[in-house]
C-alpha positions, 0 to 999 in steps of 0.5 A: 873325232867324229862330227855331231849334229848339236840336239837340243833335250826336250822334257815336256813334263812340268816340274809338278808333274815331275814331282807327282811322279817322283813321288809315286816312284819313291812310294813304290820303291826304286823303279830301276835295277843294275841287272839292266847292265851284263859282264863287263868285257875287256876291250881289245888289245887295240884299246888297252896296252901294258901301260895304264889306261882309264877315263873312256868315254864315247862321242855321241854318235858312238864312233869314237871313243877318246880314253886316257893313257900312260903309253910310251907313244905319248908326250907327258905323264898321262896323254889323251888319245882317240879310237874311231870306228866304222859303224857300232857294230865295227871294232876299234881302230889303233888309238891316236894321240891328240896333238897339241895344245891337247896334250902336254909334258904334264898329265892330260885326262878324263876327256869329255868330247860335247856338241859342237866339236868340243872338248871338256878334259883335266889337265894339271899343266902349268902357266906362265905365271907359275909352275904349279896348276893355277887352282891347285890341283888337276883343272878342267879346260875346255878346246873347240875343234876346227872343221879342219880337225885343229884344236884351240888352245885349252881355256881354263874353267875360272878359280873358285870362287868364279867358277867351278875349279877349286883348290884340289883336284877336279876330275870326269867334267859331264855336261848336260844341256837340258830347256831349263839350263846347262849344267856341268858335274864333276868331282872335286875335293873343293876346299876339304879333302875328301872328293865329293860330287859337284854341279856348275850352271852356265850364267847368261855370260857365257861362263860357268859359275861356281860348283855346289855338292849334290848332297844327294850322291856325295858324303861326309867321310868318303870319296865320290869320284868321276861322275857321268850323266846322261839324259833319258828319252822319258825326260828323267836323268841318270848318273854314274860314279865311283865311291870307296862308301860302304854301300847303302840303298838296294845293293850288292856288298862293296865289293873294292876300294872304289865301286861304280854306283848308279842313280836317277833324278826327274829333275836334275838339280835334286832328288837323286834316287839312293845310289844303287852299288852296279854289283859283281860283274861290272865291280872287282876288287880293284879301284873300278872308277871314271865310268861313262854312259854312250848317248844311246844309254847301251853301252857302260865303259869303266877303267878297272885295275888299268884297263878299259871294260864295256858293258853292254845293256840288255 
């Protein structure tokens, strides 16, 4: 992976400000449009084998791009590997597979490499206490790379309710390092059985506290998964995730049984914009789910009937 230079975001605007705005914007209707994203591509045979692959996501600085896969060259029921590149405009070299303590005989996925030479990923790999999950269902750990290119050994998140992890499945970790804190979103089922769209802040101990639903993005009855978010130039924020919902705000018709959606907030915490349905072109009629925005806000990546897509922003 690829080293990155840590970047602190600054938003000049105060939250008065931000709201006055917030609420002009939602007067005059959504200032946003999914037309901003082309045709989803299929990236090439390098990426995406005949085994399943999902969960893309790239570094900052755009020249790797880690993803999840269930290829014969692996060591448990879904690994972690990485492509690199030479520039943005080079293609994707043949993937690595992450070695150890990364990896494992159980399933490893949704990686999210941050600042710092750190890995955020799921995995639903034992203890030595037992031979189920410590939380329940799949977890989410985070490793720091060495400058030598070795892995820590994966620390677990705390157990609901510590931390973030519940008693069913965590899925896509997104952190954001904003002046006024950091946050984690992720999905959970938390204590239900439905998943729905969490945030966890980071305490002054180091550590992450327990997640709430972003009522905003989330539902009663469905499924909202995998959510990435990303901070915009203009000091506001925007989010991508998968929904089996019946599509509302301004919208393309749910299309299958899991479509990426679209949303904007000024402020991170609340007041996130109607999720917004990406339409045909990036979704199908297959589960389209674990989308990622690059840092630059150029690229879209998506894992679509077991296999990886890109779509490019105009």
């Amino acid at each position: 992976m690829q080293s990155v230079r840590k970047k602190g975001i600054q938003i000049v605007m105060t939250a008065v400000a931000a709201a006055a705005i917030w609420s002009s914007a939602q007067a005059a209707g959504p200032q946003h449009s999914s037309e901003g994203f082309g045709p989803a591509q299929k990236l090439s045979a390098v990426i995406n084998t005949d085994a399943p692959e999902g969960c893309p996501i790239e570094t900052a600085d755009g020249l790797s791009l880690m993803f999840a896969s269930a290829r014969a060259t692996g060591v448990g029921g879904n690994d972690i590997y990485v492509s690199d590149r030479d520039s943005l405009t080079s293609p994707w070299n043949t993937p690595a597979l992450l070695p150890a303590p990364i990896n494992s005989p159980s399933a490893d996925f949704c990686p999210t490499p941050v600042y710092g030479r750190s890995l955020f990923f799921v995995t639903d790999r034992p203890t030595n206490a037992g031979p189920t999950p410590p939380c329940g269902g799949g977890d989410i750990y985070l490793s720091r790379q060495s400058p030598s290119g070795g892995w820590s050994e994966p620390a677990m998140l705390a157990c609901y309710p510590n931390g973030p992890n519940f008693p069913g499945a965590e899925r896509s970790p997104s952190l954001v390092q904003t002046w006024f804190g950091t946050f984690l979103f992720y999905s959970s089922t938390g204590l239900g059985t439905n998943h729905d769209i969490y945030m966890s802040r980071l305490g002054r101990d180091g550590k992450f506290g327990p997640g709430e639903v972003v009522r905003d993005l989330s539902t009663s009855q469905y499924n909202e998964l995998m959510p990435n978010v990303r901070a915009r130039a203009d000091g506001s924020f925007e989010i991508v995730f998968s929904s089996d919902r019946p599509t509302w705000g301004r919208n393309q018709p749910a299309l299958g049984g899991q479509d990426i959606y679209y949303a904007r907030s000024w402020w991170l915490t609340g007041l996130w914009s109607a999720p917004v349905n990406l339409g045909r072109g990036i979704n199908t009629e297959f589960v389209d789910q674990r989308a990622t925005l690059s840092h630059d806000g150029k690229r879209l990546y998506f894992g679509s009937n077991n296999d990886l897509y890109v779509s490019e922003r105009r």
